[in-house]
Each structure stands twice: as C-alpha cells, then as structure tokens.
N, C-alpha and C positions, 0 to 999 in steps of 0.2 A: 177432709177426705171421709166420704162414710166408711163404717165399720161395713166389715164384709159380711155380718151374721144380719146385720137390716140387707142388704141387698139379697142376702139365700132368701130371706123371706117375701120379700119383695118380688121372686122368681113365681111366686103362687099356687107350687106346689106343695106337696106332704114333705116334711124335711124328713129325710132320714139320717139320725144321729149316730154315729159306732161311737163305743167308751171303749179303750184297752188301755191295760198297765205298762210304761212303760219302761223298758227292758226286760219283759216278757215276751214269748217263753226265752230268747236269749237277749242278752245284754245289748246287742248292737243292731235288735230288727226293728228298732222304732221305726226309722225313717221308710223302710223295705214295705211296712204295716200302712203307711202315711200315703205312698207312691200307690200301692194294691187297691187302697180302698177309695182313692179315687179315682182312678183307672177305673174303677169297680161301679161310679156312678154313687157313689156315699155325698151327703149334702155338705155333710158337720163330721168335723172330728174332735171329742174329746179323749186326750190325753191324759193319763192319769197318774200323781207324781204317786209314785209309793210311798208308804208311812206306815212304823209299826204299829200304830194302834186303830185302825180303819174305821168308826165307828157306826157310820151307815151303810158297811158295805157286808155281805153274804160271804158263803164259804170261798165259792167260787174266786172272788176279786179278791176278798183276803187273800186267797192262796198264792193268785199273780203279783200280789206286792208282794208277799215276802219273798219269793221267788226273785223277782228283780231286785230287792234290796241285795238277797243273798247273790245276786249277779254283779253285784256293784254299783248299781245305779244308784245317783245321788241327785240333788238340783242343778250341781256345777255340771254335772255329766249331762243332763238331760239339756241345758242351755246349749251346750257345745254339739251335743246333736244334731239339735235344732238348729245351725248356726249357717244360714243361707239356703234355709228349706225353702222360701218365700221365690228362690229360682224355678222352683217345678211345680209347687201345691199353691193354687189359686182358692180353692175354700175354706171354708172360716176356721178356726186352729184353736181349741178352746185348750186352756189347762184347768186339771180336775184336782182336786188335792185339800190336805186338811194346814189347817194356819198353823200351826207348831211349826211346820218345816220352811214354812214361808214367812214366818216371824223370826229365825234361826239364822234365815238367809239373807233378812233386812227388808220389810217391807218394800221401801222404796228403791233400794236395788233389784229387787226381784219384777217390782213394774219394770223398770229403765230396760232391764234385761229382754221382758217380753216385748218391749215394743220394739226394740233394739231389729229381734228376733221376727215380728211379724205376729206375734199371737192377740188375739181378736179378743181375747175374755177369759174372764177367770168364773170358776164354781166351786166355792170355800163353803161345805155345808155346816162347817160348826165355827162361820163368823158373824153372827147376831147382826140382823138388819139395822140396828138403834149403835152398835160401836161401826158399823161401816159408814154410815150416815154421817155419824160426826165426829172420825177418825181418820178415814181412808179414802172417804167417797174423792177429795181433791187431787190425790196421790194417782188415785187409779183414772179420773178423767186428762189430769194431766201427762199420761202414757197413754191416751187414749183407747184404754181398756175397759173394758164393759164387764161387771159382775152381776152373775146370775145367783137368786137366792132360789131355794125350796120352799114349796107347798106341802102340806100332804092333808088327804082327808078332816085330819083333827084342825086344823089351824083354822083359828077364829077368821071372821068374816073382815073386822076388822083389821086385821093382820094383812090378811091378801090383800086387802085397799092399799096400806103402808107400804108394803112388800112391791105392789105395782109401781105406785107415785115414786118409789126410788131408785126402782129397775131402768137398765137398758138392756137391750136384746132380747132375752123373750125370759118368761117363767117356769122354773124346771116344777112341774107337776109329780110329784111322787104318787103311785097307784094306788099303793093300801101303806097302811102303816107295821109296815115290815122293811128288813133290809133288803138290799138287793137279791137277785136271784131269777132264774128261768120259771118263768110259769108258762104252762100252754094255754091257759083262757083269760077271760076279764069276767070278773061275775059282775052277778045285776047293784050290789053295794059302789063295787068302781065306776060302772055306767052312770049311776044316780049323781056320784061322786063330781064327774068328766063336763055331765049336762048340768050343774050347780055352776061349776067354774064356768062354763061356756055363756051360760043364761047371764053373770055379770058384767057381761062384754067390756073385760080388761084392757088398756092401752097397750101392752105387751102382748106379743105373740105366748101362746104355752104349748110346749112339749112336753112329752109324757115318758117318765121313765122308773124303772122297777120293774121287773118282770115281762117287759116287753120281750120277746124271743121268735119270733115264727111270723109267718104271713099274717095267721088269724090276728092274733093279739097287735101286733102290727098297724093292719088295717081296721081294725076295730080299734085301737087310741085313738089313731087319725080323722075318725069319722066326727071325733068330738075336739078336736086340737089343732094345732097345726104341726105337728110334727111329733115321732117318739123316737126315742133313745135306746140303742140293745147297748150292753154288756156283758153279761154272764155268758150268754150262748155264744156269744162269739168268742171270748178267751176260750170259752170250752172245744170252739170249735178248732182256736189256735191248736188247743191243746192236743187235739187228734188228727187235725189234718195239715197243720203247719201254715208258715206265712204266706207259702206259694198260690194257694188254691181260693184266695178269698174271695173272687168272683164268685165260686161257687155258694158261697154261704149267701152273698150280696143277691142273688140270680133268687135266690127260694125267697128272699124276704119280700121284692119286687115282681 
C-alpha cells in the first residue's frame, strides 16, 4: 500500500502542512483540530507530541507543550485519541516529537502503535540520520512509517546527499537557523538558501518550515519547494480564536 504523504505529493500541488501540539489549547481538541483542518482543505497534518525540553522549537510551541503536558497529555493518551481517526481523516497524519519520550515508550511499540493507528510518518529532530540508518530504519519500515530528517541552511552539502539517500516522504527544509517562530517575510539569504536546495534536484520532495506564517511567506517557500509547514501562527491563532474558526485562519493562507 503506498504511504499517503507520496500520494499528497503525487496530487501536484503546494502541500500545505499545519503543526499543533497536541492537547492544546485543551486536552481533548486534538481530534476537533484534525476534523477542522481538513475540512479546511489542509494537505498534511503534523501532530506534535509534547515534551518538556523542546529544543528546536520557539516561544510559541514551547508554550503549547507545556500547556498540554500540564493538561495531561501523555503518549498513552495521545494513541487513544487517535484510535479510529483513520474513520474520518483520509490525509497523511505525521507525529512530530523529540526521542526521549519515544524511547520511554519503547521504540518499537511506539511504531506498532502508529501503524496500529494509521499514522504515515514520524519527524524525531534530535535523532541523528547515522543512529536511524543503522538502528531504526527496519523498525520503522517494518510499520511502514516513513521518517523525515531536517535541513537547515548550515548543513553540509554532503549531508543533504545522505539525508536524501535515506529519506522517504519528503525533506523538512528548516528556513534559517533559528527555532521555530512567526515571521512575516523570507529575506534574500533564505531565497539563496531555497534555490541551492532546489538547483540539487533531490529524490525527495521538500517542505519548508520555520517561520512560515501568512500568505506572503507561504507562497514565497512554495515557489522554491514543494510545499511549507505553518505552526507558531496557527497555535497563536488557536490561541485567540479557538478550535472553531480554523477555516478562517486556512482561507487567508490560501
């Protein structure tokens, strides 16, 4: 069976990725979040497990983990969630999260679990391309889950070579070398940055994410990628307009 994230891509157009934490802003709107945003026309959804030590993420997503940890969300709770979403949500279902919590939980329980469950890929940014290669990589094909590694600006040329040759699904592009966070432009160092990666013509698809927030910035990844990633602007927007309204935030980015 293909993975559902080659088929979004296969679709041929700009993916549009939403990230939120979840059991953020309450404990039990994951699935409410899940159903909105594709309703909403969203392409990709990542999911994002909370964890108290965040380390590439901004104020912002800090604040949504710890908020859902402090809501009670845990991995057992977020599987049970999830557990017959695969009835309603036909797009791809990435989990976002750091390995501590996923090492805690038993690596290969924790695949069994998503396949179990329906989820299409995982994006572990602090698990070293060279221990997934020749630790995990058969764990995770064997649940037929797909892991996405990060890029970002500094990363050696040979690296992105490695980085592709081991990939499935597509290449998460990091914009500058900052954590996460809303920005409203892309300056002319990320364009440079976007057209480097592009000029390589990688076997994986790449999405772009970091500061993506608005139309501008938006459509301005896309013109270099195949697709970018919001998060910050949208918890932020959870945060002031609630889970009801999220067409409206999906309507301005499209």
């Amino acid at each position: 069976m293909t993975n559902r994230i080659d088929n979004a891509f296969k679709k041929g157009k700009k993916i549009l990725s939403i990230y939120f934490s979840a059991g953020h802003p309450n404990l039990n709107d994951t699935i409410t979040i899940i159903k909105n945003l594709q309703d909403s026309g969203v392409d990709m959804i990542e999911i994002g497990l909370p964890f108290s030590d965040p380390l590439a993420d901004g104020p912002t997503i800090q604040k949504s983990s710890s908020m859902a940890l402090k809501n009670g969300m845990t991995t057992e709770k977020l599987f049970n969630q999830l557990d017959g979403i695969r009835k309603e949500i036909d797009i791809p279902l990435i989990i976002m999260g750091y390995l501590n919590p996923i090492m805690q939980f038993g690596i290969e329980k924790f695949c069994k679990q998503c396949m179990s469950i329906g989820i299409d890929g995982l994006i572990i940014p602090d698990l070293p391309v060279e221990v997934f290669n020749e630790t995990y990589k058969s764990i995770f094909s064997n649940h037929g889950l797909y892991n996405m590694f990060l890029i970002t600006p500094q990363t050696p040329t040979s690296r992105i070579k490695l980085i592709d040759d081991v990939s499935n699904g597509f290449i998460y592009m990091v914009s500058s070398s900052s954590v996460t966070g809303e920005k409203n432009t892309i300056n002319t160092v990320q364009t440079s940055y976007f057209k480097r990666i592009k000029s390589m013509n990688l076997k994986n698809p790449t999405i772009v994410g970091f500061g993506i927030s608005n139309f501008e910035t938006f459509n301005k990844a896309v013109s270099y990628s195949n697709g970018a990633i919001i998060g910050s602007a949208f918890i932020n927007f959870l945060n002031n307009k609630g889970v009801n309204k999220i067409n409206e935030f999906i309507k301005k980015i499209r």
